[in-house]
Structures are given as structure tokens and as C-alpha cells.
TIPA-157499 format. One record per residue (C-alpha): x, y, z; residue number from 1. Coordinates in nm, 3 decimals, padded with zeros to 5 digits. Layout:
BEGIN
+---------+---------+---------+-----+
!      px !      py !      pz ! num !
+---------+---------+---------+-----+
!       X !       Y !       Z ! NUM !
...
+---------+---------+---------+-----+
END
This chain:
BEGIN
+---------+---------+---------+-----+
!      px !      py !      pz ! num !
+---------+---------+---------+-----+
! -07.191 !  00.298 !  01.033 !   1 !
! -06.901 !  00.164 !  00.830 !   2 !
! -06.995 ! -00.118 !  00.570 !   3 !
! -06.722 ! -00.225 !  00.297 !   4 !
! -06.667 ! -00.536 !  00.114 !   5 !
! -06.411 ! -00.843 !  00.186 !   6 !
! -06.469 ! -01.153 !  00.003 !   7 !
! -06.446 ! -01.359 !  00.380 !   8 !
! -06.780 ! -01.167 !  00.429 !   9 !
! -06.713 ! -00.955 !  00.660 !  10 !
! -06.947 ! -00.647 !  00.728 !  11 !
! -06.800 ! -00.415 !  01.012 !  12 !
! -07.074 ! -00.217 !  01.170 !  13 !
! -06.973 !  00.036 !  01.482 !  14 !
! -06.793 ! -00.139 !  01.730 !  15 !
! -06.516 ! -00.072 !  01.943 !  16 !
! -06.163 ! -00.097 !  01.794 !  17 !
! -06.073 ! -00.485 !  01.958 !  18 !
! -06.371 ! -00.631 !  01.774 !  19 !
! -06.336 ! -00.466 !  01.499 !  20 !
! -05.934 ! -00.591 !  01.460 !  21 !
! -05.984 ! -00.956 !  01.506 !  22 !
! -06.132 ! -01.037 !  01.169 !  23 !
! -05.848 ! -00.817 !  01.051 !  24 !
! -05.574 ! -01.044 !  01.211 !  25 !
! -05.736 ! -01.369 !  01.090 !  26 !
! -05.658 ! -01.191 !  00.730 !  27 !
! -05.328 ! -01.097 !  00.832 !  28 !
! -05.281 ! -01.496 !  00.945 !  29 !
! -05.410 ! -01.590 !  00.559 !  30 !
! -05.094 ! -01.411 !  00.433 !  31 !
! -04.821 ! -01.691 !  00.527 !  32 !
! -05.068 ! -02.004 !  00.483 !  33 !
! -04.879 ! -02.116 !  00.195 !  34 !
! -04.675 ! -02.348 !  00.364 !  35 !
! -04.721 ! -02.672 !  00.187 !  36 !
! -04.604 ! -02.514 ! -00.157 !  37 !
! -04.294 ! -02.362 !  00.014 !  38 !
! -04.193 ! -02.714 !  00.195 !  39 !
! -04.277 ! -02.895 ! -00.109 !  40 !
! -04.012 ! -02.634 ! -00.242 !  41 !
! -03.767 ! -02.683 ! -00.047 !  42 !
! -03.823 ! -03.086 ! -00.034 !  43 !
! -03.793 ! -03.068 ! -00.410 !  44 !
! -03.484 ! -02.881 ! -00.414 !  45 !
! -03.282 ! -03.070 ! -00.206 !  46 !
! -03.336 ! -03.402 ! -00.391 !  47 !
! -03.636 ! -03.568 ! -00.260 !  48 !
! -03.914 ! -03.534 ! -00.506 !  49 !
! -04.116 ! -03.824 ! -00.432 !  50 !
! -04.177 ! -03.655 ! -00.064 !  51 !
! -04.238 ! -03.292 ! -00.247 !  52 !
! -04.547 ! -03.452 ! -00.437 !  53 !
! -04.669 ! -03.628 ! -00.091 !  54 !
! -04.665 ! -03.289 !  00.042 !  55 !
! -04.824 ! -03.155 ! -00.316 !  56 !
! -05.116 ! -03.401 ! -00.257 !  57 !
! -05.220 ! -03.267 !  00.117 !  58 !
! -05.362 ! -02.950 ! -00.112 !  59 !
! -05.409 ! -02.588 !  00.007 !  60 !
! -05.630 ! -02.553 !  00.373 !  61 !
! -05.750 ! -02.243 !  00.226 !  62 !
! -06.034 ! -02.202 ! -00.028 !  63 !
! -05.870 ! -02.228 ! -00.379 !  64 !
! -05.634 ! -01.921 ! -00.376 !  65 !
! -05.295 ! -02.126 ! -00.434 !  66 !
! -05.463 ! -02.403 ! -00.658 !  67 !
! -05.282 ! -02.282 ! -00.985 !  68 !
! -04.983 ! -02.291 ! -00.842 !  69 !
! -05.016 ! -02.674 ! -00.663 !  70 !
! -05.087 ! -02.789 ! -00.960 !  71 !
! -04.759 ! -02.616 ! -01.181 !  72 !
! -04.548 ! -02.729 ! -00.918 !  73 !
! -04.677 ! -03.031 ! -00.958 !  74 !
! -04.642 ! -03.056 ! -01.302 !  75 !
! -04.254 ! -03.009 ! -01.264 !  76 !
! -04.222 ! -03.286 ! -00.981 !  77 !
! -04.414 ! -03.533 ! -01.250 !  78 !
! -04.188 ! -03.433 ! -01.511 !  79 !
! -03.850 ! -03.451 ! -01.246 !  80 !
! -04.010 ! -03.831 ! -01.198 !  81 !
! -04.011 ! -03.918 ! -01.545 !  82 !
! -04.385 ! -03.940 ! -01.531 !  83 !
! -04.455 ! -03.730 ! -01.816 !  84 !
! -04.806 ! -03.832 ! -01.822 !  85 !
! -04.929 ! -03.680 ! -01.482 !  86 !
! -04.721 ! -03.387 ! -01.550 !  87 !
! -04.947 ! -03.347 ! -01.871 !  88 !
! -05.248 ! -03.374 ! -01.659 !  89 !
! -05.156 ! -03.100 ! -01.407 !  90 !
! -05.023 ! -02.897 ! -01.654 !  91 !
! -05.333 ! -02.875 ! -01.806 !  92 !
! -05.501 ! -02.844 ! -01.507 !  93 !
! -05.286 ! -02.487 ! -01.523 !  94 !
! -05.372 ! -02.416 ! -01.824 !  95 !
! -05.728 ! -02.425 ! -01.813 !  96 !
! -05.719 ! -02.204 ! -01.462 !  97 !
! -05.506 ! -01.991 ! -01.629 !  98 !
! -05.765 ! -01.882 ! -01.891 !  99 !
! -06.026 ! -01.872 ! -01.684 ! 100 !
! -05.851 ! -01.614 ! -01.385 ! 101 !
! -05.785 ! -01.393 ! -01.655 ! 102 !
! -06.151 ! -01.330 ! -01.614 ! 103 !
! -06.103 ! -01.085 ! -01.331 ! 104 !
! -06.304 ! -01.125 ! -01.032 ! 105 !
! -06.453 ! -00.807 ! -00.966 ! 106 !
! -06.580 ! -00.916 ! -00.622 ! 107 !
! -06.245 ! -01.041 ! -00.550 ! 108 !
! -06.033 ! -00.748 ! -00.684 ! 109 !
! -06.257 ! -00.496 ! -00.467 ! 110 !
! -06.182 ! -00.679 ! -00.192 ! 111 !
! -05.804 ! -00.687 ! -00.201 ! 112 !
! -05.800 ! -00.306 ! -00.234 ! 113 !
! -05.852 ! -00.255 !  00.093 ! 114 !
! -05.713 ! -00.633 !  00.241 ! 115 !
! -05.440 ! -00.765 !  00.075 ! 116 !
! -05.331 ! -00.953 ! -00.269 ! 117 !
! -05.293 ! -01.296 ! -00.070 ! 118 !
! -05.673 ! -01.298 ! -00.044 ! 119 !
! -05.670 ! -01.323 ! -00.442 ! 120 !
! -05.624 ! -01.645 ! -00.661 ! 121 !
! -05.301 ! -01.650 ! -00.773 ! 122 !
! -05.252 ! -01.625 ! -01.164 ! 123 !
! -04.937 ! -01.642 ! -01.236 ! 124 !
! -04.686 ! -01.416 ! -01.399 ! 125 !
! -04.673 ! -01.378 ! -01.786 ! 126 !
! -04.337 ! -01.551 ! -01.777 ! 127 !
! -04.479 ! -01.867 ! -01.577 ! 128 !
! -04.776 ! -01.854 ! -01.821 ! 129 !
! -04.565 ! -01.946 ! -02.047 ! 130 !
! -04.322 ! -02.162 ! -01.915 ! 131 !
! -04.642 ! -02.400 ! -01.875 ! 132 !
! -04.677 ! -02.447 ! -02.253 ! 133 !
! -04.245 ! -02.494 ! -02.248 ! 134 !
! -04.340 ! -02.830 ! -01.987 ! 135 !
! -04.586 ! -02.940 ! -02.206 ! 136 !
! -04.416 ! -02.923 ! -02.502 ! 137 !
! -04.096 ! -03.062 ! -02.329 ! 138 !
! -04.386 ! -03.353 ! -02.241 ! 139 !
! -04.530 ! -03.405 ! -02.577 ! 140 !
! -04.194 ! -03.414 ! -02.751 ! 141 !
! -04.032 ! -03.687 ! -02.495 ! 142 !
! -04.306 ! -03.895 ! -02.553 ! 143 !
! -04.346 ! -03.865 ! -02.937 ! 144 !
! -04.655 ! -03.705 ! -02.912 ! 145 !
! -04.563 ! -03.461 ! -03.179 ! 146 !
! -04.906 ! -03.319 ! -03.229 ! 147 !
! -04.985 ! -03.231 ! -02.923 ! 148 !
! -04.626 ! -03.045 ! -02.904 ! 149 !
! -04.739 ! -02.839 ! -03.171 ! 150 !
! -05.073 ! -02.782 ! -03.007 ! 151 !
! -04.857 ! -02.630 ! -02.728 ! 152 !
! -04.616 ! -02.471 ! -02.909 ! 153 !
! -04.944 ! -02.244 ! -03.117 ! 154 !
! -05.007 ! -02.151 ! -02.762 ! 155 !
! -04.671 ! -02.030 ! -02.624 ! 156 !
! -04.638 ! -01.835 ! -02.928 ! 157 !
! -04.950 ! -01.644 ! -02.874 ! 158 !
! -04.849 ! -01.626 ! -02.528 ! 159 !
! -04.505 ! -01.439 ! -02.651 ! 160 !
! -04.727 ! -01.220 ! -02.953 ! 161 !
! -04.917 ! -01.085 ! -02.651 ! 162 !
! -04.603 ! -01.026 ! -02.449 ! 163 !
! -04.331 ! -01.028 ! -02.679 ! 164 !
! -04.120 ! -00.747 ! -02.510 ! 165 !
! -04.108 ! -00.908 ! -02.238 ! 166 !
! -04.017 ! -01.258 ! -02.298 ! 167 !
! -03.816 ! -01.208 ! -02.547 ! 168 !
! -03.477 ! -01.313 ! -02.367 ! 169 !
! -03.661 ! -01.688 ! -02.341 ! 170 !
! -03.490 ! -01.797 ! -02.607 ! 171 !
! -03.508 ! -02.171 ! -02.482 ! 172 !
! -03.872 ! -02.171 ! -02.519 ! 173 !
! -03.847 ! -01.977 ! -02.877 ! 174 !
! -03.608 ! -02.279 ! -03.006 ! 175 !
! -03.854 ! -02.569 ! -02.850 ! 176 !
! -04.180 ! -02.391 ! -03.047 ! 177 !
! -03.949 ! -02.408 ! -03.365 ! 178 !
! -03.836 ! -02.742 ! -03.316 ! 179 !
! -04.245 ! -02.877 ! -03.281 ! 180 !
! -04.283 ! -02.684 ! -03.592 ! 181 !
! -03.963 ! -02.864 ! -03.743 ! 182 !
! -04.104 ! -03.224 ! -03.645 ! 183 !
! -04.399 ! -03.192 ! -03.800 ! 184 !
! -04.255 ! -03.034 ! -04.142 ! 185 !
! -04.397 ! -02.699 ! -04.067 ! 186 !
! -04.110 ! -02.532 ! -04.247 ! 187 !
! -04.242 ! -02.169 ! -04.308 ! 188 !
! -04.358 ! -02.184 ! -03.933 ! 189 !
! -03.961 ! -02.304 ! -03.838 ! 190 !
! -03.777 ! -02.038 ! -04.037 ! 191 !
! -03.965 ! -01.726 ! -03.894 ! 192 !
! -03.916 ! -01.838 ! -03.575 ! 193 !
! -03.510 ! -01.944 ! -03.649 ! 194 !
! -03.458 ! -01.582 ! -03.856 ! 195 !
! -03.591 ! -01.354 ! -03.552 ! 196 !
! -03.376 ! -01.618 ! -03.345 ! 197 !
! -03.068 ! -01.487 ! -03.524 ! 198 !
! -03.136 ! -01.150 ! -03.548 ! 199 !
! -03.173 ! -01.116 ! -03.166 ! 200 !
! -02.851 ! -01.395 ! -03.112 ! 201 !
! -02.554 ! -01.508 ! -03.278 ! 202 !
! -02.698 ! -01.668 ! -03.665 ! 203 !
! -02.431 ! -01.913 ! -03.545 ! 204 !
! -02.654 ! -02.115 ! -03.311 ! 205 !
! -02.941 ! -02.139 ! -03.560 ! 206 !
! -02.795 ! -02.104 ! -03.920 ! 207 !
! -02.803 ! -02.485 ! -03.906 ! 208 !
! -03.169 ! -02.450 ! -03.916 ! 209 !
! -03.238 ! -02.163 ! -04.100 ! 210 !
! -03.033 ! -02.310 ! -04.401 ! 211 !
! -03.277 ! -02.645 ! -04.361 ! 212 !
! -03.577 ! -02.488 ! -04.353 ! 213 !
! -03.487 ! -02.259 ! -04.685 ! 214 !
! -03.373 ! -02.561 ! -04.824 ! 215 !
! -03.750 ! -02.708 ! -04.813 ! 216 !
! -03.869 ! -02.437 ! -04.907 ! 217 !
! -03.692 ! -02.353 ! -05.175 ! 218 !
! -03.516 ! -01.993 ! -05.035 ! 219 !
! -03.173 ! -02.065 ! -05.232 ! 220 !
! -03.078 ! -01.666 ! -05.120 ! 221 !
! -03.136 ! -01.768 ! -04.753 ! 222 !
! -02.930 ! -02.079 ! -04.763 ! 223 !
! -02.617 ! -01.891 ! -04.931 ! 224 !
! -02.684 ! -01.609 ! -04.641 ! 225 !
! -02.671 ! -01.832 ! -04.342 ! 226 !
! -02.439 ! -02.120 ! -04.478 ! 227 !
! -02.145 ! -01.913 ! -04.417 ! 228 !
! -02.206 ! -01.869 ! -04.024 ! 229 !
! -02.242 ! -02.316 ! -03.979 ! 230 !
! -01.953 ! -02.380 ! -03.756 ! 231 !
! -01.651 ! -02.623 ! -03.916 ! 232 !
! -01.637 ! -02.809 ! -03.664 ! 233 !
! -02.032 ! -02.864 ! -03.609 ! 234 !
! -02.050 ! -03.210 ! -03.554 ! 235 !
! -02.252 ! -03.431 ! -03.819 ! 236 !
! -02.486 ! -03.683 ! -03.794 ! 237 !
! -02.769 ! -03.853 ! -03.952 ! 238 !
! -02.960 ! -03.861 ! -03.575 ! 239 !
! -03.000 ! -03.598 ! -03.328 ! 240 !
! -03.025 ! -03.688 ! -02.940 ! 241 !
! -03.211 ! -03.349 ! -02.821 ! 242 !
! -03.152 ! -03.297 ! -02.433 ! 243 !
! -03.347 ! -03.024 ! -02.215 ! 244 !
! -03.132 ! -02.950 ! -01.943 ! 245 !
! -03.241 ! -02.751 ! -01.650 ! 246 !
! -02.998 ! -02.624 ! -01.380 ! 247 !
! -03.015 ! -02.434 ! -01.088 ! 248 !
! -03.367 ! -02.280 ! -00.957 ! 249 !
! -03.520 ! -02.015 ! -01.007 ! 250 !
! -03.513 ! -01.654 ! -00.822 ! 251 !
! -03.709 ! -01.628 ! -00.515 ! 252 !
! -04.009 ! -01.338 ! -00.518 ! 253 !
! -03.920 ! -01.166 ! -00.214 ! 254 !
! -04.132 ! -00.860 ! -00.054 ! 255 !
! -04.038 ! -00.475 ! -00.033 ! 256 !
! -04.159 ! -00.221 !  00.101 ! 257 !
! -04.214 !  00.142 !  00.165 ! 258 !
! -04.286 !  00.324 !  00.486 ! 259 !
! -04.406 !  00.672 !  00.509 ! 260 !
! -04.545 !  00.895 !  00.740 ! 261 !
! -04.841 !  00.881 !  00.923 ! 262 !
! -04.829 !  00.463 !  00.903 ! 263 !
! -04.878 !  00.472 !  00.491 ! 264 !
! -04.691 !  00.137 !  00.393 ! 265 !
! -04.664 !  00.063 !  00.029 ! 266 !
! -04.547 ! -00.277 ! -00.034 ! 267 !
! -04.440 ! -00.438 ! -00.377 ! 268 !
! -04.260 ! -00.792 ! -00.492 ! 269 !
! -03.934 ! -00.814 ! -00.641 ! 270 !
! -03.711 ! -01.085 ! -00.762 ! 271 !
! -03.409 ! -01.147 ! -00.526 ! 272 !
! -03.114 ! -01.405 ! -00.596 ! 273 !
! -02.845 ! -01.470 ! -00.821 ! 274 !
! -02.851 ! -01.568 ! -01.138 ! 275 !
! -02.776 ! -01.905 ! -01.308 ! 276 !
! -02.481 ! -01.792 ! -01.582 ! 277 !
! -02.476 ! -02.026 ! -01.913 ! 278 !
! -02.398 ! -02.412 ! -01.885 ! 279 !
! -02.038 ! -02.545 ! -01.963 ! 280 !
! -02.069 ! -02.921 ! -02.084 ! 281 !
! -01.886 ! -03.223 ! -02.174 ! 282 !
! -02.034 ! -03.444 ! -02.363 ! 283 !
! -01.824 ! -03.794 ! -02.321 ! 284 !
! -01.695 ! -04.019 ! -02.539 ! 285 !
! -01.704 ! -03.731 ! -02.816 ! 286 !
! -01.526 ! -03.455 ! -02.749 ! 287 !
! -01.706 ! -03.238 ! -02.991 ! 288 !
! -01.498 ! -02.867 ! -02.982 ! 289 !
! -01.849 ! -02.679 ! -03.076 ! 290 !
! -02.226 ! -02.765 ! -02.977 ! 291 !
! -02.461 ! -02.422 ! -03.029 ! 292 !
! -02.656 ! -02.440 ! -02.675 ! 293 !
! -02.973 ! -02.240 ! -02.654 ! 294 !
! -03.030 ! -02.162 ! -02.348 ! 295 !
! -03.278 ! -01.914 ! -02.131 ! 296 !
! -03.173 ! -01.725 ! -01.791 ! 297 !
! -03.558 ! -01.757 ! -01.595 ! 298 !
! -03.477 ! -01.523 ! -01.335 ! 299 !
! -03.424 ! -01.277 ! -01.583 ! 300 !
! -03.737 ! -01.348 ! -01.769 ! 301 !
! -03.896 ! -01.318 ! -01.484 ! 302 !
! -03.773 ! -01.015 ! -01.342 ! 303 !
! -03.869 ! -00.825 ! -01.708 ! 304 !
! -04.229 ! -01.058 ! -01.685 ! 305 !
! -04.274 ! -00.863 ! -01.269 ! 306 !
! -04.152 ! -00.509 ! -01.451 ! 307 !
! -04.399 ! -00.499 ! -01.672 ! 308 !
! -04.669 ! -00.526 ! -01.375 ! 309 !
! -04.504 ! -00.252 ! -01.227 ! 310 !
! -04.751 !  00.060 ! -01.319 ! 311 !
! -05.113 ! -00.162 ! -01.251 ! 312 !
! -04.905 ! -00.276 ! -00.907 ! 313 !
! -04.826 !  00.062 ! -00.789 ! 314 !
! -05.204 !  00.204 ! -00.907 ! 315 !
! -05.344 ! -00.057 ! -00.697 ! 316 !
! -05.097 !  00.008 ! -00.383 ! 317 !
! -05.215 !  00.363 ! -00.398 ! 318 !
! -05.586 !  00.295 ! -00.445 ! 319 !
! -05.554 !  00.099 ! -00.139 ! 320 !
! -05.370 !  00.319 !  00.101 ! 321 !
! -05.632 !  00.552 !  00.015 ! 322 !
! -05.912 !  00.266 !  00.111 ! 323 !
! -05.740 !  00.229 !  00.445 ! 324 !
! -05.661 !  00.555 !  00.548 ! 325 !
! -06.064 !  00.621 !  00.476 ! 326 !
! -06.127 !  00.310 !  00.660 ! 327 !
! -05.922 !  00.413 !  01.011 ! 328 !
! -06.055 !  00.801 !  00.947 ! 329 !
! -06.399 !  00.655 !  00.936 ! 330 !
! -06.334 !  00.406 !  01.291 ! 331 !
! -06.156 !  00.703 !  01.468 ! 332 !
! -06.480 !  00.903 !  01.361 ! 333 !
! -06.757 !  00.675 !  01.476 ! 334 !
! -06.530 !  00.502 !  01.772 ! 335 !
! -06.217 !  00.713 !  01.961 ! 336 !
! -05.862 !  00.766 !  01.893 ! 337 !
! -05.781 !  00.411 !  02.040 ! 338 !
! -05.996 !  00.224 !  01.798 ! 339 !
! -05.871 !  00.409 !  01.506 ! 340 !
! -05.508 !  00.333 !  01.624 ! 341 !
! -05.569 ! -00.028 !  01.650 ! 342 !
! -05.736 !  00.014 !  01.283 ! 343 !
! -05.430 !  00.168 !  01.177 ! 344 !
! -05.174 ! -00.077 !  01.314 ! 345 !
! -05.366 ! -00.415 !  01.207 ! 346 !
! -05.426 ! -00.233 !  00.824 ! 347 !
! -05.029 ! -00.157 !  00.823 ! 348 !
! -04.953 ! -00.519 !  00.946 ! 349 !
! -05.195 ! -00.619 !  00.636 ! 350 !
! -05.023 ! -00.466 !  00.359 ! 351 !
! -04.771 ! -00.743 !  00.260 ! 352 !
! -04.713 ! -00.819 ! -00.087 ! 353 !
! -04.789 ! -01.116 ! -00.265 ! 354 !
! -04.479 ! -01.328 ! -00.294 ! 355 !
! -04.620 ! -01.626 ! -00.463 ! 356 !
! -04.446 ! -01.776 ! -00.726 ! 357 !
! -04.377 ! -02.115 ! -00.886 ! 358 !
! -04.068 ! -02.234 ! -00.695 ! 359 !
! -03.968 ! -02.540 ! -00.848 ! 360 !
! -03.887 ! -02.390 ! -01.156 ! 361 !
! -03.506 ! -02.405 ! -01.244 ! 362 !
! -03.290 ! -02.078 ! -01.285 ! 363 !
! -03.207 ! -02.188 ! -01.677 ! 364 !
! -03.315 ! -02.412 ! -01.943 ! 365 !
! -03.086 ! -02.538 ! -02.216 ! 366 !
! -03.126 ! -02.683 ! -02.548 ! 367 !
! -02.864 ! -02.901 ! -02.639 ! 368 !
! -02.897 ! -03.058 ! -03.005 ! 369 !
! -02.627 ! -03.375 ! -03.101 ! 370 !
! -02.624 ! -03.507 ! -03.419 ! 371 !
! -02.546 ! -03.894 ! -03.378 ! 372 !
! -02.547 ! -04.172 ! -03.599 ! 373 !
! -02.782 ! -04.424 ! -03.646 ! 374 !
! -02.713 ! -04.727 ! -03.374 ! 375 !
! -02.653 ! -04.723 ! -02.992 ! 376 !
! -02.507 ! -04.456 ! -02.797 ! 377 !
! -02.380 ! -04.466 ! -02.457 ! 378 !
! -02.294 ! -04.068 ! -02.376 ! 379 !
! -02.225 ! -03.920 ! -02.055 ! 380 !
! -02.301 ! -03.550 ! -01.976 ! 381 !
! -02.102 ! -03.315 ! -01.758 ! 382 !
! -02.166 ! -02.994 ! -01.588 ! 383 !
! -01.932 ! -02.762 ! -01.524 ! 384 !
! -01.938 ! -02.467 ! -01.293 ! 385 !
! -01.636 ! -02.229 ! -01.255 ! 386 !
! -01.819 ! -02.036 ! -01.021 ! 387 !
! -01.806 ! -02.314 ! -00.718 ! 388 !
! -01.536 ! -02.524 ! -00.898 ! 389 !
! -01.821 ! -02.794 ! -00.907 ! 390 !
! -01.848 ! -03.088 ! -01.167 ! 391 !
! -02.136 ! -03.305 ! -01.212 ! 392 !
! -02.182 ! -03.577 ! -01.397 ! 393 !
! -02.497 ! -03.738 ! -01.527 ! 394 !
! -02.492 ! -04.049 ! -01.722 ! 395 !
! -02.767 ! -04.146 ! -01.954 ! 396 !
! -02.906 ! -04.458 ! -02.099 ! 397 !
! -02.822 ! -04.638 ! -02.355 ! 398 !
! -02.987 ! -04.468 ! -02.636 ! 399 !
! -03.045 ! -04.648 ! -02.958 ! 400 !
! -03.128 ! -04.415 ! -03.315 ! 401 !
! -03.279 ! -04.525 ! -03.611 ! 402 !
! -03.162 ! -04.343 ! -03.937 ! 403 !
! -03.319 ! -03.968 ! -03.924 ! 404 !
! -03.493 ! -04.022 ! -03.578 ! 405 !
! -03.491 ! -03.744 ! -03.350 ! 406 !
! -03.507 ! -03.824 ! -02.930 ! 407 !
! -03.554 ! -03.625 ! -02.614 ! 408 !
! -03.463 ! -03.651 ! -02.332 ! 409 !
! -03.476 ! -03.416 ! -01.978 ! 410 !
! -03.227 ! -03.367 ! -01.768 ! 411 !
! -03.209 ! -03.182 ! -01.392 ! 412 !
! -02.869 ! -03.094 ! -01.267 ! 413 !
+---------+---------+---------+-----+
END
């Protein structure tokens, strides 16, 4: 008698090969059931993201496996909207999931060893971990909820303590935690954040900040360091119109694997795609000749976020080749050679890897700070890309700053 675990319930006692392969296949059929998160995708993409969320809202038809990641792609579709609000909601939605699947399963882990990681709730990279903090603060900050940023902004930074290596290149989401810190007068908070900023960039882009924050706090040594690297020709302003810009999308997780004798298949996800290279702009009716951009390449961030999985994902591949070569010894043992060959094919057909990710991310995000003064504005923003001799052009609202008032505003190009 064979008896292992699978979280569908399924005990297989000695039977011939055919009945023993069909619960098998109606695993294999779980492995490509995420079809309402990949048209929702695509839907979302190409422009129409009122139909992505009506295609959000039909849910997953299969247990709760994909729920973390209808609700961050819904998060981004609220946001794309301009209904900040419900993005907030869903957002933390993810968040709270988040914590609580990184309380391992240990029924469902056993399981996938010897079925396959699309049987498992999805949890999300690190990198997407915390690009869910960068939404909300994005969130918070657009609608003054300053607070609240910072509440979000403490969490992406423990989210980068505990995978700093890694995420280091996001330098968008570094800036944004600095800037919640900045609103709020957290000054101390600001310059650490600004200082490793420059180390790991050119002090260019931040010395503007840097030489603020010493300023308040009274760091006369800093401000003579950095005051030398603030650009002539940095515009000046007693306002600041802060945009997030977002271009692009982000790579696809695509699968790979690795076939060796005697039908041992070891599968594994990797990040296909080009990248999205850094954002040219115009910013009309000023033609300012220098505007420091901050700006984060996600595919890259998440390529180094899927590298650092590397050694658990190839422990577990190996654990479960092992699992199912024990499994089809075991069938050809207590069966024939048939049954274990039937064992053998439906186990290879079962090892895919799991190529979830959260699609509707874009491929870069880009601060863009401009001083203004106080009064209306009327500016027009335009992309430029040498690569497909493209221009876009986005024109904003009428924006209106008081003296010292900082606004936000999202863009999607």
C-alpha cells in the first residue's frame, strides 16, 4: 500500500496505474487556472482598466491560492483609476495576507514536495512585498494622509533591513520612505536614508536634501560637504509638484526547465523580458536644463528579489524528484511496469514551476521633484523614448500651490 499526503486529500491505495493518474491530471489542470489574473493583465495593459477590475471582481475558481495576488493587482488598477481609496483597501488586504503566509503551512509545503508549487498560496516575492508598502505610500501621500505614509514607509524599511542586499537597486522606493519622513519633519530619519542614497548614487540627485535635513539639524559639516554637488541650474521654488511616474511593465516570470535521464525534470522560474532603461522628460512651459530623477528598474529588482530564492528553490526541486521517483518505484512495485510508466509520465507533466507574479506592475518607477512657485500651474509632461522613437505626452491639471505646499500626483505612461 502506498499512502502520502496532498492537501486535495487524496490517499492512493493499490490500484492500477489509470486510476491512480486521474487525480494526478486534475492537479496537473490546477497549474494554468490562473486565467482571470493573466486576462485582467493583459486587459490592464492595453488601456482598459475599468474591464481589468470587472475581470478582478469574478475572483479565483480555486480555493484561495491566487487571493494575494487578486487583491495587489487590484490595488494597482484602483490606483491607475484615481481611486486611491480602494487601492488602500486592497492593499491592505495584501498586507495583512502577506504576514500571515509567512507562517508556513506545513501541511501545505509537504504537499507540494511531491505535487507542485501551484497547489501553494502564493506569497509573493520579497521585491513585490515591498512594492506594496511603495502603493500605499504613493496612496497616503496623494491624498495628504501624511501619517499613514509614514506608517508605510516604517514598514518598507523593515522590509529592505530584512532584505537589504537585495533591494537595494529600488532606489524609487528608498527616496518615497525619505520623503514621508521629510513631510512629517522627521529629519534624522530623512538624512540617513538621503546619505546611504548618495553613497550608492550620484550625491547630485540628493545633496538637495541632505543639505536640508543637516540644516535642521544643525550638521553645519554636512551642509558644506554636500552643498558643493547642488546643480546651478537646479531649478528654485518655494513649492514642489512631486510626480510618481510609472512606465512600461514589468518582466514576465517565465518557466525553465531541466530534463535528465530517466524522466527527472527539474523546473525553476526566471524573469524573461527587456528592461525599461531610465525616463527622458520634458517638462513644458519650463524648460528646466536639470531635474535629479530617482528612478527604480523593477525587473531588475526583481530578478536579484527571484536570485536570492535560488538555493531553498533548488533544495526543494531535489527533495521532490526524490518524492516522485519513490512514488513511481513504489506503483511499479505494488502494480506492473505499465502503471509505474503512467506514474512517471503524469509526475513529469506535474513538475511546472510556479510562474505567478504580480503583472500589472510597471517596469520602472520615477520620482520626479519640481520646485514651483506659489499660484497656478498648468505643466505638461513628455516622455521620450529613443529606443522606438516614441513621444508621449501627458497633460496635467491645473495645479494650484500655496506657499511651501508640497503635491503628488501619479502618472502611467
Amino acid at each position: 500500500m502506498i499512502n502520502f499526503f496532498l492537501p486535495a486529500g487524496f490517499t492512493f491505495l493499490r490500484r492500477s496505474g489509470w486510476q491512480f493518474i486521474l487525480p494526478i491530471f486534475f492537479l496537473i489542470s490546477l497549474n494554468g487556472c490562473a486565467g482571470n489574473l493573466n486576462t485582467a493583465a493583459d486587459q490592464f495593459h492595453s488601456g482598459q482598466s475599468q474591464k481589468a477590475l470587472q475581470t478582478l471582481d469574478k475572483g479565483d475558481n480555486y480555493s484561495n491560492r491566487n487571493q494575494l495576488l487578486f487583491l495587489l493587482e487590484k490595488g494597482i488598477v484602483f490606483h491607475q483609476l484615481g481611486n486611491y481609496h480602494d487601492s488602500i483597501v486592497a492593499l491592505r488586504g495584501a498586507v495583512e495576507l502577506i504576514k500571515k503566509y509567512e507562517l508556513i503551512s506545513l501541511g501545505e509545503q509537504t504537499g507540494s514536495l511531491v505535487t507542485s508549487e501551484w497547489l501553494t498560496r502564493y506569497r509573493g516575492e520579497y521585491s513585490e512585498r515591498l512594492w506594496v508598502h511603495s502603493y500605499l505610500m504613493m496612496n497616503y501621500l496623494i491624498l495628504g494622509q501624511y501619517d499613514d505614509a509614514l506608517v508605510e514607509a516604517k514598514q518598507a524599511l523593515d522590509r529592505l533591513g530584512d532584505h537589504g542586499n537585495v533591494l537595494q537597486d529600488d532606489y524609487f522606493t528608498r527616496a518615497l520612505i525619505a520623503l514621508c519622513f521629510t513631510n512629517l519633519a522627521e529629519y534624522n530619519d530623512a538624512y540617513l536614508i538621503y546619505r546611504k542614497l548618495a553613497a550608492d548614487l550620484n550625491p547630485a540627485l540628493v545633496a538637495t536634501d541632505i543639505v536640508m535635513a543637516a540644516q535642521h539639524l544643525g550638521m553645519e559639516d554636512e551642509v558644506s560637504k554636500y552643498q558643493p554637488f547642488i546643480a546651478d541650474q537646479l531649478p528654485a521654488g518655494e513649492s514642489e509638484l512631486v510626480l510618481f511616474i510609472a512606465n512600461g511593465k514589468i518582466l514576465k516570470k517565465r518557466p525553465g526547465n531541466v530534463v535528465l535521464p530517466k524522466s527527472f525534470r527539474f523546473s525553476f522560474p526566471y524573469y524573461s523580458g527587456r528592461t525599461n532603461p531610465p525616463l527622458q522628460l520634458k517638462i513644458e512651459p519650463r524648460k528646466w536644463d536639470y531635474l535629479p530623477l530617482l528612478s527604480t528598474d523593477l525587473g531588475k529588482v526583481a530578478k536579484s528579489s527571484l536570485e536570492a530564492r535560488k538555493v531553498r528553490i533548488i533544495a526543494k526541486e531535489t527533495a521532490r524528484v526524490a518524492a516522485k521517483e519513490a512514488i513511481a518505484q513504489a506503483v511499479g512495485n505494488n502494480n506492473d511496469a505499465t502503471a509505474e510508466a503512467i506514474v512517471r509520465i503524469a509526475l513529469f507533466l506535474l513538475e511546472e514551476p510556479d510562474t505567478r507574479s504580480w503583472q500589472t506592475l510597471p517596469g520602472r518607477l520615477t520620482l520626479v521633484r519640481i520646485p514651483l512657485p506659489a499660484g497656478k500651474h498648468q505643466l505638461q509632461i513628455e516622455l521620450l523614448d529613443d529606443r522606438f522613437d516614441q513621444r508621449q505626452v501627458i497633460e496635467l491639471p491645473v495645479i494650484e500651490l500655496r506657499r511651501g505646499q508640497r503635491q503628488f500626483h501619479s502618472l502611467r505612461f
